[in-house]
TORMIKE-987644 format. One line per field, with one value per residue (C-alpha): residue in one letter; x, y, z. Coordinates in pm, whole numbers, plus 50000, padded with zeros to 5 digits. Layout:
REM residues N
code: [A/...]
c1: [X/...]
c2: [Y/...]
c3: [Z/...]
//
This chain:
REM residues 236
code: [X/X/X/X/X/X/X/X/X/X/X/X/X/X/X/X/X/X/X/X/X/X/X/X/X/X/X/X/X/X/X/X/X/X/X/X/X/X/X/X/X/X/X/X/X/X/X/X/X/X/X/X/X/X/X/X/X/X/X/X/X/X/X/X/X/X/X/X/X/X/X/X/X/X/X/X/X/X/X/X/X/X/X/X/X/X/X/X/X/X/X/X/X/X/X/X/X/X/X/X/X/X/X/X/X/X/X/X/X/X/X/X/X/X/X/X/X/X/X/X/X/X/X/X/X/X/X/X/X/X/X/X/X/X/X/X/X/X/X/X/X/X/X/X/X/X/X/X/X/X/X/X/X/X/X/X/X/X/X/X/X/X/X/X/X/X/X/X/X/X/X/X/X/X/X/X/X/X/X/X/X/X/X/X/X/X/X/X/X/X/X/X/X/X/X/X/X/X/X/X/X/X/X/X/X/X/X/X/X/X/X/X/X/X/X/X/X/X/X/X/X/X/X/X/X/X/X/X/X/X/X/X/X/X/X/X]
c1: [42079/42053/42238/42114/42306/42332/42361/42529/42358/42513/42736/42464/42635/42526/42343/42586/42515/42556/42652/42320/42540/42568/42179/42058/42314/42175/41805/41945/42073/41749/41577/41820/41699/41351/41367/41417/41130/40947/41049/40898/40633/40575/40520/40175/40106/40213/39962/39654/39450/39470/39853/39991/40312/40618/40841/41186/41102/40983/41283/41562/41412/41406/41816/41952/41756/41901/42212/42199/42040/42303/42573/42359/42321/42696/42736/42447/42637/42993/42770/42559/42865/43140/42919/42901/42645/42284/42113/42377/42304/41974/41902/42180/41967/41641/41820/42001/41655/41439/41645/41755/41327/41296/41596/41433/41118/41311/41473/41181/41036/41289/41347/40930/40958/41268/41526/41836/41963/42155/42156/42512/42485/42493/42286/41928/41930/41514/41486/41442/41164/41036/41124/40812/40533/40175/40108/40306/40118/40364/40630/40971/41160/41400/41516/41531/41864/42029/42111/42300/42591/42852/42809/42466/42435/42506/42748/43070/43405/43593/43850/43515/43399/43765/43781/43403/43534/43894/43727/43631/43417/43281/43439/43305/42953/43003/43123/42879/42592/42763/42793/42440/42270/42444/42337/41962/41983/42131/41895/41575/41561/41535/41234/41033/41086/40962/40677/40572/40633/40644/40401/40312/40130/40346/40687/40483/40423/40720/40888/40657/40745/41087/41074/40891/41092/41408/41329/41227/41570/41762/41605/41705/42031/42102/42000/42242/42534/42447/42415/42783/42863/42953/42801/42623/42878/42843/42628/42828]
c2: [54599/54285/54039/53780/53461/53308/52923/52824/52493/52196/52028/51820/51477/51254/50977/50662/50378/50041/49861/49630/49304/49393/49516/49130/48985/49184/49085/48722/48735/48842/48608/48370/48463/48436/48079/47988/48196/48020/47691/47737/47888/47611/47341/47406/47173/46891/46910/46757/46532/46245/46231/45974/46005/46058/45745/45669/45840/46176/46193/46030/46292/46585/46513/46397/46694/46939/46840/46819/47142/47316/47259/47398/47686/47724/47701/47928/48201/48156/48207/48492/48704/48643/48597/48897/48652/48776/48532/48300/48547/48545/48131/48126/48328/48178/47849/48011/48159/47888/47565/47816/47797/47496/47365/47603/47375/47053/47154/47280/46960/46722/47001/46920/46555/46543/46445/46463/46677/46476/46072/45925/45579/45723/45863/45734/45442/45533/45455/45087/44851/44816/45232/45331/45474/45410/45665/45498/45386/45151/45230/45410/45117/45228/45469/45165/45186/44820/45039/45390/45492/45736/46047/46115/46146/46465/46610/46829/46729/46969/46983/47117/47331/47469/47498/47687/47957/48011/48009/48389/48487/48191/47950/48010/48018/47694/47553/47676/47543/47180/47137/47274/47082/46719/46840/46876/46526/46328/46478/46422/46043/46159/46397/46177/45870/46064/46231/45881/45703/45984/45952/46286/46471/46829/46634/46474/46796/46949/46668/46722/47041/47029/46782/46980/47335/47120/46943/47336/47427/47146/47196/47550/47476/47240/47439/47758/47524/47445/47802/47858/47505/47333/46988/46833/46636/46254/46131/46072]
c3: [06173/06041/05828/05621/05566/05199/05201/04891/04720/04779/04542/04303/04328/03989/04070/04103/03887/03936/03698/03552/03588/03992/04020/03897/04119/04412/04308/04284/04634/04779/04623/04794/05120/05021/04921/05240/05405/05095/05225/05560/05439/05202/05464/05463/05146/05348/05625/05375/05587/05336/05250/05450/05641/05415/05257/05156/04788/05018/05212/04968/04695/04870/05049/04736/04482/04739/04681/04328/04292/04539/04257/04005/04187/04211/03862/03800/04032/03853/03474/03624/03783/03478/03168/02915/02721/02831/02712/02943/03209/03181/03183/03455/03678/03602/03743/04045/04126/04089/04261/04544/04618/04523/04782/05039/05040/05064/05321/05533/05439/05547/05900/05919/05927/06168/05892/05766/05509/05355/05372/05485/05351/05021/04737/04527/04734/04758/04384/04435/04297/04661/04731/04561/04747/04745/04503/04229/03918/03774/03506/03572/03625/03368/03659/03898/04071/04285/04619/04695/04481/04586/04368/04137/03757/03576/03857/03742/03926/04104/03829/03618/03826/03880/03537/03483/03744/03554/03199/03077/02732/02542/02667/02994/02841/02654/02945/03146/02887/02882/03259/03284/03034/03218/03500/03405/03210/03535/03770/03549/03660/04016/03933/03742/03979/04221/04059/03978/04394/04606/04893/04991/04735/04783/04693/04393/04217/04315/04125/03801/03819/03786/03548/03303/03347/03272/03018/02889/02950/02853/02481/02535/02602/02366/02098/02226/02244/01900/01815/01931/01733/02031/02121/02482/02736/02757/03028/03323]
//
């Protein structure tokens, strides 16, 4: 005689949704870990035959840009996690994303030529009227600086920064905008100096393009902070 089993269905579970804030901070985060496969991978603009061997402008740009991107990248991460604002949200990750590469290369670069990451003696010391490279065409010597300084241009304090990851709702996104937008303005010296003396051909372009994509931004930005009727930061 025999019996026949009946298997009940399982349960159907609803599919769990995360919530779309945590799905782009996920796809940020992976696209942290590519940026430094990218880096290595990138090295291989560096080997042209004719490029000579890299200068002070090479290696001074590429420490002192990491650096300066690396708090941009925090700042970017505090916007992108506590912002409601999408359109915040959505510049803050386009800037996370894109200096997280961009350090990735530097960094590959300077690991390539058996330097540093960061320069002890101080910082911009390389953009000196005898720092330039043999590329250089003349001009930029608005940007010209006497010898390293202690901190670089456009860089939030820690009492900013404290205050960017304690601020909630607009304020945090006008913050956010403010610190952003003298961020971009202090480091744009260091890109176009270099896109103008750099030696090696890879670090030149790299250098143009960051100049141009924030100088896009920094128009951006300036017009949302006027949007929410706030106003840019001094220059520090």
């Amino acid at each position: 005689m025999s019996t026949e089993t009946t298997v009940e269905p399982a349960a159907t579970q609803p599919p769990t949704r995360r919530p779309a804030g945590a799905v782009l901070v996920l796809g940020a985060i992976g696209l942290l870990l590519l940026g430094a496969v990218a880096g290595v991978l990138l090295r291989m603009p560096l080997d042209k035959a004719d490029d000579p061997a890299p200068g002070p402008v090479d290696i001074g740009f590429s420490q002192d840009m990491a650096a300066h991107h690396a708090q941009a990248v925090d700042m970017a991460g505090v916007a992108l996690i506590a912002s409601t604002d999408n359109d915040v949200r959505r510049l803050a990750y386009d800037i996370l994303t894109t200096q997280q590469n961009q350090i990735g290369r530097m960094q590959a670069w300077l690991q390539l030529w058996g330097e540093t990451n960061q320069n002890v003696d101080g910082f911009m010391g390389w953009m000196t009227e005898h720092g330039g490279g043999a590329h250089g065409h003349g001009g930029g010597a608005e940007h010209e600086m006497s010898g390293p300084m202690t901190t670089m241009p456009g860089m939030a304090s820690q009492e900013e920064m404290t205050a960017l990851r304690q601020a909630t709702g607009p304020a945090l996104d006008t913050l956010f905008l403010q610190l952003m937008l003298r961020h971009h303005q202090g480091g744009a010296p260091m890109a176009e100096y270099a896109a103008e003396h750099a030696d090696v051909s890879a670090v030149r372009l790299l250098a143009v393009q960051m100049a141009k994509a924030q100088a896009s931004e920094s128009a951006l930005m300036t017009s949302m902070l006027a949007t929410r009727g706030a106003t840019p930061l001094p220059l520090n």
